[in-house]
C-alpha positions in Angstrom: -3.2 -72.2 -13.4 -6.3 -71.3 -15.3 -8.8 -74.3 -13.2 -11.7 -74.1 -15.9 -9.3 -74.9 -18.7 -6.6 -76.9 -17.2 -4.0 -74.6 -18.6 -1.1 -73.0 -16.9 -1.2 -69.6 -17.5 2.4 -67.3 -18.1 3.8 -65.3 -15.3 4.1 -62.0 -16.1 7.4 -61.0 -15.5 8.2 -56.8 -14.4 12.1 -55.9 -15.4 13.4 -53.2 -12.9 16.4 -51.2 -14.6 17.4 -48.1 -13.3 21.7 -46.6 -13.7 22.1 -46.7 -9.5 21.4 -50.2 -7.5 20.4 -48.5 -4.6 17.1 -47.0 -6.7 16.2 -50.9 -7.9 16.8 -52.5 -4.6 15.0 -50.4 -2.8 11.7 -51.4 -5.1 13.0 -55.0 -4.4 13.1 -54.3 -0.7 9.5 -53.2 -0.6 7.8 -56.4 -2.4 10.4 -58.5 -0.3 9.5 -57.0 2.8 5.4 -55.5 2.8 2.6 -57.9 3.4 1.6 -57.4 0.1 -0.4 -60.3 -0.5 1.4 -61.5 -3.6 3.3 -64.8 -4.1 5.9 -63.3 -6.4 9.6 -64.1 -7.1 12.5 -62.1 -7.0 15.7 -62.5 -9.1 18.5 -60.7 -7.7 22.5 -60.1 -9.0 23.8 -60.1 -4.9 21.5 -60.8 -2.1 24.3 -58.5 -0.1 21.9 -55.5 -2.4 19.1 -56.3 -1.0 17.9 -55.8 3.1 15.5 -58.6 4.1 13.8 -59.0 7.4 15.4 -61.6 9.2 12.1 -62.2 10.9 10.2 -62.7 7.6 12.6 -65.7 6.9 11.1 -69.0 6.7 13.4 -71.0 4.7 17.1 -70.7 3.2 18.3 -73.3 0.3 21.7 -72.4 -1.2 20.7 -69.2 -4.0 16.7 -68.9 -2.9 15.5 -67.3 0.2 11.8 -67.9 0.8 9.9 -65.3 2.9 6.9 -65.8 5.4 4.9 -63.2 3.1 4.7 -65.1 -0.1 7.7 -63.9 -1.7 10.7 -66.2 -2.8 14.3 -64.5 -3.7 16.9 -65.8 -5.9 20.6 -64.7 -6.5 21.0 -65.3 -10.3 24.6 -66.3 -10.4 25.3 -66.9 -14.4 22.8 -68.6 -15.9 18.8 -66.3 -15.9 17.6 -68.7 -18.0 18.1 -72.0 -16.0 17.3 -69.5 -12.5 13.8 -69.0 -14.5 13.1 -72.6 -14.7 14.3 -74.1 -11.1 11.6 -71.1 -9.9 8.7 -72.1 -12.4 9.5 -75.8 -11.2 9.9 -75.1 -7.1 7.9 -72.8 -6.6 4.2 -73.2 -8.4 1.8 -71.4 -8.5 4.1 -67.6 -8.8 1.4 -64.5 -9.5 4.2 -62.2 -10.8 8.7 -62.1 -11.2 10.5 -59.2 -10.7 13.9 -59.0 -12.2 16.4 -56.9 -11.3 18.4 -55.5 -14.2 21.7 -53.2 -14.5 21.1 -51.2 -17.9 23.8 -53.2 -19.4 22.4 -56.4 -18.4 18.8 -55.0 -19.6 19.3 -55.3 -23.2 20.2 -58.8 -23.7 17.6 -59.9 -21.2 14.9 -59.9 -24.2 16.6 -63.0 -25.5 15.4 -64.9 -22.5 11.8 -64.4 -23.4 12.8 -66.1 -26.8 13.6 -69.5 -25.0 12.0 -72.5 -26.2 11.1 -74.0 -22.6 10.1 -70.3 -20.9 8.6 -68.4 -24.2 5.2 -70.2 -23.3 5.6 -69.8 -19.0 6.1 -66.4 -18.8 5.6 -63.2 -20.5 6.8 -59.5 -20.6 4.5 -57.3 -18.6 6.1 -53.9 -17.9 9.3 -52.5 -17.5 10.2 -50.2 -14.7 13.1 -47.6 -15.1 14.4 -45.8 -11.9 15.8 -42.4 -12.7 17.8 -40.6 -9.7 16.5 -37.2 -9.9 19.1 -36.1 -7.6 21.9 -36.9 -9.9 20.3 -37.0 -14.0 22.4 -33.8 -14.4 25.4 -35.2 -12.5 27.5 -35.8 -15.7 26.5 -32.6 -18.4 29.9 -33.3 -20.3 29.4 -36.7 -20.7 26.8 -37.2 -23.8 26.9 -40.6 -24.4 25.9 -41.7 -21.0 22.7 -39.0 -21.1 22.0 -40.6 -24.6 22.2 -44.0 -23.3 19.9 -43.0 -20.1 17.3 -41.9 -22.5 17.4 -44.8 -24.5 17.0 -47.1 -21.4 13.9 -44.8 -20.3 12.5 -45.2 -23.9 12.1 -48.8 -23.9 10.3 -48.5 -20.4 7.0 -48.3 -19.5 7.4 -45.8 -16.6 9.9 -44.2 -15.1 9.8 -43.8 -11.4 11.8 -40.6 -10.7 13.2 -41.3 -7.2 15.1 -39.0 -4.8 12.5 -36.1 -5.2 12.1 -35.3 -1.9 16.2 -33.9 -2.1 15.0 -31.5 -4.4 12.8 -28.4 -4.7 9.8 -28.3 -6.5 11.1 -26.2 -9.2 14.4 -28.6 -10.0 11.9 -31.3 -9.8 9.8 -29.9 -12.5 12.9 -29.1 -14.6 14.0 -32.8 -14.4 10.6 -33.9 -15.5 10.3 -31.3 -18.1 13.3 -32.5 -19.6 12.7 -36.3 -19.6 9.4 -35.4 -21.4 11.3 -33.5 -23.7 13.7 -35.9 -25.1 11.3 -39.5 -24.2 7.9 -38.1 -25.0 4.8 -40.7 -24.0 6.6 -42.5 -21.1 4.6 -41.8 -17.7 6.8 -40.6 -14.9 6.1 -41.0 -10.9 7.6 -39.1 -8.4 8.7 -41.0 -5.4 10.9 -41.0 -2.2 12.8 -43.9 -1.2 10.9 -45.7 -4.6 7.7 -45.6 -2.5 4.9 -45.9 -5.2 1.7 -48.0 -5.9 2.5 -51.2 -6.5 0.7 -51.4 -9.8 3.0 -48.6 -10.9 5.5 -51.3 -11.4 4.1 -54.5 -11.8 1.5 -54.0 -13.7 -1.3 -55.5 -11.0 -2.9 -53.5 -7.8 -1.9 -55.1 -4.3 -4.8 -57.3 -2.9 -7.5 -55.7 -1.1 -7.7 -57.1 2.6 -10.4 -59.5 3.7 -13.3 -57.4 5.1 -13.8 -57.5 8.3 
């Protein structure tokens, strides 16, 4: 809410896509899980994906689980669009949604930002692509899936390049060199286990803590 105007801001919304789960969950698992400071929402496909503190757990209502630090997670079942606006109505005021997107889901997700009663609540603000650096040479005969991997990184705003630390520093260079290559202008971050600033993929810096 902005207080001097009256007006209720959009929440900017951060789309995770990536070709493996296990890369995008474990982003999700980090904002789920860290005393980040943030009162964000999460929008799952299967909360079975996703490892949550049981201790963090404050409160469980049918598809949301709502977290001691802030955060509240919902399993999207069918419907994103009707998910979006139970979580603008429950839980107000949100600072930030991250949704979690297969690649295949990713491109129709844009028409959800067209929707008469969301276009004016929330707003695009990044989109985070999670590249396996392990296994982006894992199918060479297969150039259709390579060109739709590229495609998918070219309508991000940074890639985080996970899974580095399984390679040498050499075949990490080689993956980046060829990303840049082929998607020129998209930043890439090397991470482990998708550990990375938080800004890198929402778009905002964690909260400094109080002093003292």
């Amino acid at each position: 809410m902005d207080i001097a105007n009256g007006v209720q801001q959009a929440v900017p919304v951060t789309i995770v896509t990536g070709f493996l789960s296990v890369g995008r969950s474990n982003l999700v698992n980090r904002i789920l899980n860290e005393d980040h400071g943030l009162r964000a929402a999460v929008l799952v496909n299967d909360f079975s994906e996703i490892n949550i503190d049981a201790e963090l757990v404050v409160g469980v209502e049918s598809n949301v689980i709502v977290l001691a630090n802030g955060c509240v997670c919902c399993q999207v079942r069918d419907d994103l669009v009707q998910a979006l606006r139970d979580l603008l109505a429950r839980f107000q005021p949100l600072e930030y949604i991250l949704l979690e997107v297969s690649v295949a889901e990713r491109f129709g997700i844009s028409l959800t930002f067209l929707d008469p009663s969301l276009r004016d609540r929330i707003r695009l603000e990044s989109v985070a692509c999670v590249v396996d650096a392990d296994q982006i040479f894992l199918y060479p005969d297969c150039p259709d899936l390579q060109q739709l991997m590229l495609r998918e990184i070219g309508f991000s705003d940074v890639v985080i390049l996970s899974n580095v630390d399984l390679l040498e520093d050499v075949e990490v260079e080689t993956v980046k060199a060829w990303l840049s290559i082929h998607v020129e202008g998209v930043p890439i971050v090397e991470a482990s286990y998708c550990d990375v600033p938080y800004e890198m993929f929402l778009g905002v810096a964690a909260p400094s803590p109080p002093d003292g």
